[in-house]
C-alpha positions as CSV (number, residue, x, y, z in Angstrom):
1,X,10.1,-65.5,2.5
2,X,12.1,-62.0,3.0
3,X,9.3,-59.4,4.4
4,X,9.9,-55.9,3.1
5,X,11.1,-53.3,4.8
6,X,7.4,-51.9,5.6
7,X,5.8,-55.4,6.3
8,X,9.1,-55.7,8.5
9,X,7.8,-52.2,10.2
10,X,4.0,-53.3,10.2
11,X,5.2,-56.4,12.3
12,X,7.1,-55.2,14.6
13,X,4.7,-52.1,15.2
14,X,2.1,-54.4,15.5
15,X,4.1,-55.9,18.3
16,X,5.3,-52.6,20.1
17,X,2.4,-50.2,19.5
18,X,-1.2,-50.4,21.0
19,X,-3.8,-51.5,18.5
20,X,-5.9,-48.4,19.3
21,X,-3.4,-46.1,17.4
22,X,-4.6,-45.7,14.3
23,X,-3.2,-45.0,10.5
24,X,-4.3,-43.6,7.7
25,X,-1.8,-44.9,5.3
26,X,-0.5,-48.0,5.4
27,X,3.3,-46.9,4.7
28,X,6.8,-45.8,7.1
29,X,7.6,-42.0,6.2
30,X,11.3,-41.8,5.8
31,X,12.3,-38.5,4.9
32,X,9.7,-35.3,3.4
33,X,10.2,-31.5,1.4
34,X,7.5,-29.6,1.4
35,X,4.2,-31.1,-0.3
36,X,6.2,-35.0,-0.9
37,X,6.6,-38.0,1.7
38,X,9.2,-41.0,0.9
39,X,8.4,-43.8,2.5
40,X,11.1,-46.5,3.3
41,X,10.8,-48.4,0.0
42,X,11.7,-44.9,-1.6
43,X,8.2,-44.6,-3.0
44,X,7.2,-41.2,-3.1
45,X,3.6,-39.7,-2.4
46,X,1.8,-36.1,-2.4
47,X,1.0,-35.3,0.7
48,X,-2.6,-34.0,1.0
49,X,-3.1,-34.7,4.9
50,X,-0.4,-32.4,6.1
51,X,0.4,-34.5,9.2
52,X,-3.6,-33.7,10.3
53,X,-3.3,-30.3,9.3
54,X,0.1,-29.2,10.8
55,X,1.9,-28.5,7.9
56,X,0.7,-25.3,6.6
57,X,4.0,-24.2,5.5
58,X,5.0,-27.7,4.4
59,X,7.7,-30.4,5.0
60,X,10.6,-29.3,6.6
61,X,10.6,-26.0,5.6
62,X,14.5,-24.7,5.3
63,X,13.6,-21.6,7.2
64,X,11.5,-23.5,10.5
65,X,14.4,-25.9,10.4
66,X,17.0,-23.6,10.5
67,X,15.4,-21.9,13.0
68,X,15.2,-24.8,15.6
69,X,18.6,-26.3,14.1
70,X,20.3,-22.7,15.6
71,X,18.1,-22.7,19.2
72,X,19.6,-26.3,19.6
73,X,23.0,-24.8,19.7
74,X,21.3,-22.3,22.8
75,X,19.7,-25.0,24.7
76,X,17.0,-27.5,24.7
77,X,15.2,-27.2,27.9
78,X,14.7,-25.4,30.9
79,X,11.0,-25.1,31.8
80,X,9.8,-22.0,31.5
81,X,8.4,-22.2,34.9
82,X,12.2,-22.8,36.4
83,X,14.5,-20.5,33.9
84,X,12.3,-18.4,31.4
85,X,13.4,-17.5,27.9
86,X,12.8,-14.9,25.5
87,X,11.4,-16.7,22.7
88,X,8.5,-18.1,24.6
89,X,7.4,-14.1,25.5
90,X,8.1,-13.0,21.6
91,X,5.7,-15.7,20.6
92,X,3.0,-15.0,23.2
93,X,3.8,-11.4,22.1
94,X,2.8,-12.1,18.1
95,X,0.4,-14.6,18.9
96,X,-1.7,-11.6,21.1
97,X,-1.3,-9.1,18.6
98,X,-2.6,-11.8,15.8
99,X,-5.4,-12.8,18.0
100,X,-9.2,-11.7,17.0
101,X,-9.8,-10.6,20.9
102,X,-11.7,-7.4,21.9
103,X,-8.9,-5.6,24.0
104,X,-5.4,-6.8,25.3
105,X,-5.1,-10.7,24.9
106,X,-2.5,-13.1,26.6
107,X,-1.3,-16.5,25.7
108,X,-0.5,-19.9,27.7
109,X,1.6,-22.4,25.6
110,X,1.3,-25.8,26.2
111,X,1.9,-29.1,23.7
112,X,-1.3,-30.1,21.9
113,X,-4.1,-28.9,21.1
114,X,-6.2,-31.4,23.8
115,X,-4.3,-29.6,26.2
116,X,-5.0,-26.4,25.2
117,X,-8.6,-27.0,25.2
118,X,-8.8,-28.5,28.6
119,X,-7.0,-25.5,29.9
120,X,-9.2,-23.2,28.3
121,X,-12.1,-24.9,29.8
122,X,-10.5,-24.6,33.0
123,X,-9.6,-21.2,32.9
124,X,-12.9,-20.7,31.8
125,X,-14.2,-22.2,34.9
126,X,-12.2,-20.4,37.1
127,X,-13.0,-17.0,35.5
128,X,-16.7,-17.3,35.9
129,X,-17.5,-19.7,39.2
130,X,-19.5,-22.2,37.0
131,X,-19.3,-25.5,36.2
132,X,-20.9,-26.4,33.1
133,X,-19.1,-26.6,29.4
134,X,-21.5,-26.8,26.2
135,X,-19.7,-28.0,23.3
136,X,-21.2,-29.6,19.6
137,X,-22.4,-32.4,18.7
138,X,-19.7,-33.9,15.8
139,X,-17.1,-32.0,17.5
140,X,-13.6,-32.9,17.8
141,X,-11.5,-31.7,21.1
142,X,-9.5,-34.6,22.0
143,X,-8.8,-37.8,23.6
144,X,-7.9,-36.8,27.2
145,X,-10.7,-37.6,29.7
146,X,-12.0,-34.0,29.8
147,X,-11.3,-33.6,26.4
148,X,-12.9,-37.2,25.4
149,X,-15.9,-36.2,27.3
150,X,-16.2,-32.9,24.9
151,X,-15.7,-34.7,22.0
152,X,-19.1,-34.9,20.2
153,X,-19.0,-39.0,18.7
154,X,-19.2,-41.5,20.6
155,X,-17.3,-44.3,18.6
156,X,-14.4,-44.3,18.7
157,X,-13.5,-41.7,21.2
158,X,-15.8,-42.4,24.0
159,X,-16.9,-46.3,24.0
160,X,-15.5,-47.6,27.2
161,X,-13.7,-44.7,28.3
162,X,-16.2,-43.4,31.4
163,X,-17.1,-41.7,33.3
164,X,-15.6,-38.7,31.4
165,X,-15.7,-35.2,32.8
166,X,-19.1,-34.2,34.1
167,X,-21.6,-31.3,33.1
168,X,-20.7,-31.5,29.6
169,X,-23.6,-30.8,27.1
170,X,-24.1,-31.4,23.3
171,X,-26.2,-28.8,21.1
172,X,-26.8,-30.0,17.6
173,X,-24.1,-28.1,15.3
174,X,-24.9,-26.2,11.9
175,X,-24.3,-28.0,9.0
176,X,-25.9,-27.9,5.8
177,X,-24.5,-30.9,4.7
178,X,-25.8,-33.0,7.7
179,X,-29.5,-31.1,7.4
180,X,-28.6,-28.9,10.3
181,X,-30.0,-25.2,9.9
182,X,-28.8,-22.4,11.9
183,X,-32.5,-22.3,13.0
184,X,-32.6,-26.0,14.3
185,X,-29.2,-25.3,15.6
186,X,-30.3,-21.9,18.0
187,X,-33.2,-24.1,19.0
188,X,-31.1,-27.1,20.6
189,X,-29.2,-24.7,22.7
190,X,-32.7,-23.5,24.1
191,X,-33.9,-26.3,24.5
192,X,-30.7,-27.2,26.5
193,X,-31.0,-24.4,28.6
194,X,-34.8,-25.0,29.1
195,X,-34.5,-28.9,29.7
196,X,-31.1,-30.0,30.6
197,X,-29.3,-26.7,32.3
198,X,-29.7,-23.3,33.6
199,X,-27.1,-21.2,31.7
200,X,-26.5,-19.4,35.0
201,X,-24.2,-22.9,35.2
202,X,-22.2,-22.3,32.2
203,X,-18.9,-21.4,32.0
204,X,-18.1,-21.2,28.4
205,X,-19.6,-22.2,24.3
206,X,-17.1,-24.0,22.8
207,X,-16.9,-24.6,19.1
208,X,-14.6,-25.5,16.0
209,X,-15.5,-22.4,13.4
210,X,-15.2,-25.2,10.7
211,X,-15.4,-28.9,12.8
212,X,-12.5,-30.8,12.2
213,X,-12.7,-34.4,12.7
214,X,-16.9,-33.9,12.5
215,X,-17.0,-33.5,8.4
216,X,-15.4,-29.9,7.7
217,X,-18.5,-28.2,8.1
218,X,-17.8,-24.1,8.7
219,X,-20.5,-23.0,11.3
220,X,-21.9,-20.2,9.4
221,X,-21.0,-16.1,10.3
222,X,-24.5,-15.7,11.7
223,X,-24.6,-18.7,14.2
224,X,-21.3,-17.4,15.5
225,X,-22.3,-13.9,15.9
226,X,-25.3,-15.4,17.5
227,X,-23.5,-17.7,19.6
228,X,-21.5,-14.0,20.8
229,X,-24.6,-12.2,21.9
230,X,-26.1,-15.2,23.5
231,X,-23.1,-15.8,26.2
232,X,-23.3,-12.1,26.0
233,X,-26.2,-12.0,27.1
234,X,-25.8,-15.0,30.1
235,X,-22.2,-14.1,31.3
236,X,-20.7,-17.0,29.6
237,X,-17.4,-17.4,27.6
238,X,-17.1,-17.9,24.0
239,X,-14.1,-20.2,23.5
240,X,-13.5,-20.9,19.5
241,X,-11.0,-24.1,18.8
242,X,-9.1,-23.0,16.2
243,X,-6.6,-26.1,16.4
244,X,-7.1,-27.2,13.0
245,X,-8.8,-24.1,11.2
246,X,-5.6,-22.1,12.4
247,X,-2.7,-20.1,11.1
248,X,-4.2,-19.1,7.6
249,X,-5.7,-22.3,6.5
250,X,-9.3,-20.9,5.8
251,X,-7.8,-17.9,4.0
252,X,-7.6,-16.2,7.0
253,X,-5.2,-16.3,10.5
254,X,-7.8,-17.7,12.3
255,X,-11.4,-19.2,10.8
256,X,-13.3,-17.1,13.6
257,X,-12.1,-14.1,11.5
258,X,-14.5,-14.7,8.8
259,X,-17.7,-14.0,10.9
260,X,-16.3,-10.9,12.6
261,X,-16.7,-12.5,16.2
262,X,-14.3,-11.7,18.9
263,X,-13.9,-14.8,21.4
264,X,-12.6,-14.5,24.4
265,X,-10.7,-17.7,24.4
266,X,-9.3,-19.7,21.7
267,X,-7.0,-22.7,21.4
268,X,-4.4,-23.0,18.9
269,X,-2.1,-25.9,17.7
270,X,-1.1,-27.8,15.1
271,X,0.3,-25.1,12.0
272,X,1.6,-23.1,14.5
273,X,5.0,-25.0,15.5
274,X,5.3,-25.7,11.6
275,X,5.8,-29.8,12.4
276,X,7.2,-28.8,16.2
277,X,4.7,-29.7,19.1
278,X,3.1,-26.7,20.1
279,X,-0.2,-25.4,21.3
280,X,-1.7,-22.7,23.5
281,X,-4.7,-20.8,24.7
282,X,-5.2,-17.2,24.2
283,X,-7.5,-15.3,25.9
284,X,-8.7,-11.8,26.9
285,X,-6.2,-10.3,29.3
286,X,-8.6,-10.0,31.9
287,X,-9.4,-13.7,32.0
288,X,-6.3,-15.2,31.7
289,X,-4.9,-13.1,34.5
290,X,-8.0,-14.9,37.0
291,X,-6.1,-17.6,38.0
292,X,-3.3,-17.8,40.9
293,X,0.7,-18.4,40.1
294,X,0.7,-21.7,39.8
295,X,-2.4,-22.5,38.9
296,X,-1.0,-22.4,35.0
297,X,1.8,-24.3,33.5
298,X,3.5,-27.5,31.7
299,X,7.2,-28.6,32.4
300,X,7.3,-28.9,28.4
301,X,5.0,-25.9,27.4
302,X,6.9,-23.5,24.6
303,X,9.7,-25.6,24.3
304,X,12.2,-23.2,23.3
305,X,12.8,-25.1,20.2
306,X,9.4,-25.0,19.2
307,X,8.7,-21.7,19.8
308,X,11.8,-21.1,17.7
309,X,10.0,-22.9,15.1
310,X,6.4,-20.9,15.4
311,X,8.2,-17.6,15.2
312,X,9.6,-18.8,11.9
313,X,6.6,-20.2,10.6
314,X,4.6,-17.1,11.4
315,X,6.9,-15.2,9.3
316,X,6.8,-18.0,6.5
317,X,2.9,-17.5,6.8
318,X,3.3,-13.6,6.7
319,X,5.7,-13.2,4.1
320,X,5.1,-15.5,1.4
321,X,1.3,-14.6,1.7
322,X,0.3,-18.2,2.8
323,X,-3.4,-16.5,3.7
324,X,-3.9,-15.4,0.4
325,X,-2.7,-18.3,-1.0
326,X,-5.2,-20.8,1.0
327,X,-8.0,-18.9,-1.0
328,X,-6.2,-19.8,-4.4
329,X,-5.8,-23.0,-3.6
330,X,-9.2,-23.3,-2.5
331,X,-11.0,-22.1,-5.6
332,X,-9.2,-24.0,-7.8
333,X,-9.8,-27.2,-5.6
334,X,-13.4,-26.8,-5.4
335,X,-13.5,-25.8,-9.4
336,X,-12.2,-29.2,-9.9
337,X,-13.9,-31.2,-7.4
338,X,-17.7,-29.5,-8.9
339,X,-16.6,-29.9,-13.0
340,X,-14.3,-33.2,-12.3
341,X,-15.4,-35.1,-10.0
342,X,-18.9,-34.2,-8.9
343,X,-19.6,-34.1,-12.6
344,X,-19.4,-37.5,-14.0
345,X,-22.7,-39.7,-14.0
346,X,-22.8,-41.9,-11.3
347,X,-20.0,-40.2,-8.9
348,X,-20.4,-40.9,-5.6
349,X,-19.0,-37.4,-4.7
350,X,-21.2,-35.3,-3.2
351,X,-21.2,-32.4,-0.5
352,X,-19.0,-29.9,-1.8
353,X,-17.9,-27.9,1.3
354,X,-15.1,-25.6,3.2
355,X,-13.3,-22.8,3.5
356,X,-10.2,-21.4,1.9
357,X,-7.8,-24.4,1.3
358,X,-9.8,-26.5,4.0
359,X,-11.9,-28.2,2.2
360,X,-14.3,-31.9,2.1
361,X,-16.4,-33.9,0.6
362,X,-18.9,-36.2,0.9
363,X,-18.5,-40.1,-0.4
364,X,-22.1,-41.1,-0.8
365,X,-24.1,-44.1,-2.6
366,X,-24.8,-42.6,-6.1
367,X,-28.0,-44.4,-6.4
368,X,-29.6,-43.3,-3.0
369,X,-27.1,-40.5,-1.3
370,X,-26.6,-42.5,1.7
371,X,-23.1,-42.3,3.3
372,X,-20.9,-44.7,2.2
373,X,-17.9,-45.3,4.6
374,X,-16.6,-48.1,3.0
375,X,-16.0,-46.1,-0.6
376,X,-14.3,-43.8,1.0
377,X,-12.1,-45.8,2.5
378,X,-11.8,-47.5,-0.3
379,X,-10.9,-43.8,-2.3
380,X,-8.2,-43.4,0.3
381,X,-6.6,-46.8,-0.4
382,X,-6.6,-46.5,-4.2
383,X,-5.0,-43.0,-4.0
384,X,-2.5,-44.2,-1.7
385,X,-1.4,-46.5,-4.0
386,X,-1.3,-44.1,-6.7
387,X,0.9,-41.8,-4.9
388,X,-1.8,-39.7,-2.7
389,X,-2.4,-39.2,1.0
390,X,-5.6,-38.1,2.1
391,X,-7.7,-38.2,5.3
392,X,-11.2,-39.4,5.8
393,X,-13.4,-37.4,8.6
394,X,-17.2,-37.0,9.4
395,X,-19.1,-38.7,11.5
396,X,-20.3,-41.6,9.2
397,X,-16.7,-41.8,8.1
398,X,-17.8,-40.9,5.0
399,X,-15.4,-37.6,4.6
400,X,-12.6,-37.1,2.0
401,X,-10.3,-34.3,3.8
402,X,-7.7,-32.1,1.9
403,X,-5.5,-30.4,3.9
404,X,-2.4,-29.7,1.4
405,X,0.1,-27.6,2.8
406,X,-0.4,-24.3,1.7
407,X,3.5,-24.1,0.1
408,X,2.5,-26.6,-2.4
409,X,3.5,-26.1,-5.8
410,X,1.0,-25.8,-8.6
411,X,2.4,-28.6,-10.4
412,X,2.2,-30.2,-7.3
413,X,-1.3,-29.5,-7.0
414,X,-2.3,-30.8,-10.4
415,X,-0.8,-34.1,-9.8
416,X,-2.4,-34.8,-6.8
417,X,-5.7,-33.7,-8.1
418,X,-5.5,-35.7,-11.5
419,X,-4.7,-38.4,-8.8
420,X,-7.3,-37.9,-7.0
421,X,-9.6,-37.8,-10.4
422,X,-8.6,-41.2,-11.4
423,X,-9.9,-42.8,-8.2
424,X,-12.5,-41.9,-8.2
425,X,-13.6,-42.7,-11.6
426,X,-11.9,-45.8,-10.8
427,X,-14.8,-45.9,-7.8
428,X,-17.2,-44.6,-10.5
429,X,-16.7,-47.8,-12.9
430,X,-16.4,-50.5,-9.3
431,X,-19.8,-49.3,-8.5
432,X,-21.3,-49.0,-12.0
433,X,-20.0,-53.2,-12.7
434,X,-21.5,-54.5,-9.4
């Protein structure tokens, strides 16, 4: 029996590849424009998981590419810690003056967005003198150790990875969805500073304005404007992690912009590089000038041709209005999802939730509302075989995802949400005959 060419690719990844890497759909990309993947069987697919939420300005956009296409003609490498270069100034230079800081901000550029939060916690430490990080529970950070260890689930980005980093705590994170009130939320972090530790010890808050990986749940304007005076108030640093929310996918730059709070770090990655590995930390001047030469760096941090590649995305973002046209896509999304899909008698959607064209739902059972991981990953299956990529998320695994890129075309749009409409009705009429 001939195997094709993806059960060809399957086997051979299967023998060359760790079984903890994951996917999400079960095909080889070959080649991608804008908003459509091609796998190797030439099977085409809308693509509304945007590599995890890189691809804000889409597949291969021809002004990104030509930009890193004409800095591989300059040179490819030389450290910026060995020969600096131009482009990795310009970009700090935009990224400080797009950054939602109170006063001068400066930027560190590093290679994903783990990285940038790990550096941002220890520039934070170093800053302040204290040890201790407070992070969310359902938050999403990373997989290094210190990264693992402020990751708020335990399976599967903890089990059997200890000891992680230590004086790390977990506050319950606001989310209507999960039954968290902003209330029960401003009470865990008391009772973290009355039972568990002094926030004389803490160095910095860290949140995702809208959790990524935990469900899509945007922390609402008043817990972040609370979450301001409170380290305020204790000498602490707010550091927001915009990896995913980033680069005008909430409708604005940065998802921290929509409750008027200035940070005082943030770490970025993701969007910015426009498919190019990139991330960074910016931070108030003040703060990110604390540490020693030499206490900051990466032998691959702003690669030249990705900063080549984030200068031309910004612009992309900029000029075609990619901000304003999160929110459009946005409200049309969620007027389908409410008449479409949460409509129907019996729909296991439920949860409506997001912000500009990030946006989630909930797959639940109908009959009593509990999650129901197994529909949705049985939603994500049926649309991929329709011609759909989407992303579960949350932390019952319950989460549909949508993170088109924001270049998509309408008709574009449409097809992936009539897609999207057909399995789940296709869910609707499974359940219904069992």
């Amino acid at each position: 029996m001939t195997l094709s060419r993806t059960d060809d690719l399957f086997a051979r990844r299967n023998a060359a590849v760790p079984r903890g890497v994951g996917h999400a759909c079960p095909v080889f990309a070959e080649r991608a424009v804008n908003s459509t993947l091609w796998d190797v069987e030439g099977r085409s697919f809308i693509d509304f998981a945007g590599g995890i939420a890189v691809l804000a300005v889409g597949h291969c956009h021809p002004r990104v590419i030509a930009a890193a296409r004409a800095q591989l003609d300059l040179f490819t490498h030389t450290s910026f810690q060995v020969a600096p270069y131009e482009l990795y100034v310009r970009l700090c230079e935009r990224l400080n003056a797009l950054a939602p800081m109170a006063g001068p901000a400066k930027t560190l550029l590093v290679n994903s967005g783990a990285e940038a939060v790990e550096n941002g916690v220890k520039i934070a430490r170093a800053y302040t003198g204290r040890p201790a990080v407070i992070a969310f529970q359902g938050a999403f950070h990373g997989r290094t150790i210190a990264t693992t260890a402020l990751t708020g689930k335990v399976a599967p980005y903890k089990k059997g990875f200890g000891p992680l980093l230590a004086d790390v705590y977990h506050a319950p994170y606001p989310a209507v969805a999960a039954g968290v009130s902003v209330a029960e939320a401003q009470a865990g972090l008391e009772a973290l500073f009355k039972y568990q530790v002094d926030p004389e010890r803490v160095a910095a808050i860290l949140i995702e304005p809208v959790q990524g990986e935990g469900g899509f749940h945007p922390a609402p304007a008043e817990f972040l404007q609370w979450l301001r005076g409170l380290c305020d108030a204790h000498g602490m640093l707010l550091m927001v992690d915009e990896v995913q929310t980033g680069f005008a996918r909430t409708g604005r730059m940065f998802a921290t912009e929509h409750a008027g709070v200035a940070p005082d770090l943030m770490s970025i990655a993701k969007s910015v590089g426009g498919g190019f590995p990139l991330a960074g930390v910016i931070g108030r001047a003040d703060v990110m000038d604390h540490l020693d030469v030499g206490g900051l760096g990466s032998t691959y941090g702003g690669h030249p041709v990705s900063c080549a590649a984030a200068l031309a995305t910004l612009d992309v973002i900029e000029e075609e209005g990619l901000a304003a046209r999160a929110e459009a896509i946005g409200g049309k999304v969620r007027g389908f999802i409410t008449s479409e899909l949460m409509a129907p008698e019996g729909s296991p959607v439920a949860n409506l939730r997001g912000l500009g064209a990030m946006i989630a739902v909930d797959i639940v059972d109908p009959a009593t509302g509990a999650p129901a991981a197994a529909l949705a990953k049985k939603l994500v299956v049926s649309a991929a075989e329709k011609g759909l990529i989407l992303l579960t998320c949350g932390v019952n695994g319950n989460g549909i995802r949508l993170l088109m890129p924001l270049t998509i075309a309408d008709e574009t749009l449409d097809q992936g949400l009539a897609i999207l409409r057909q399995s789940v009705l296709e869910l609707v009429r499974t359940k219904a005959a069992a």
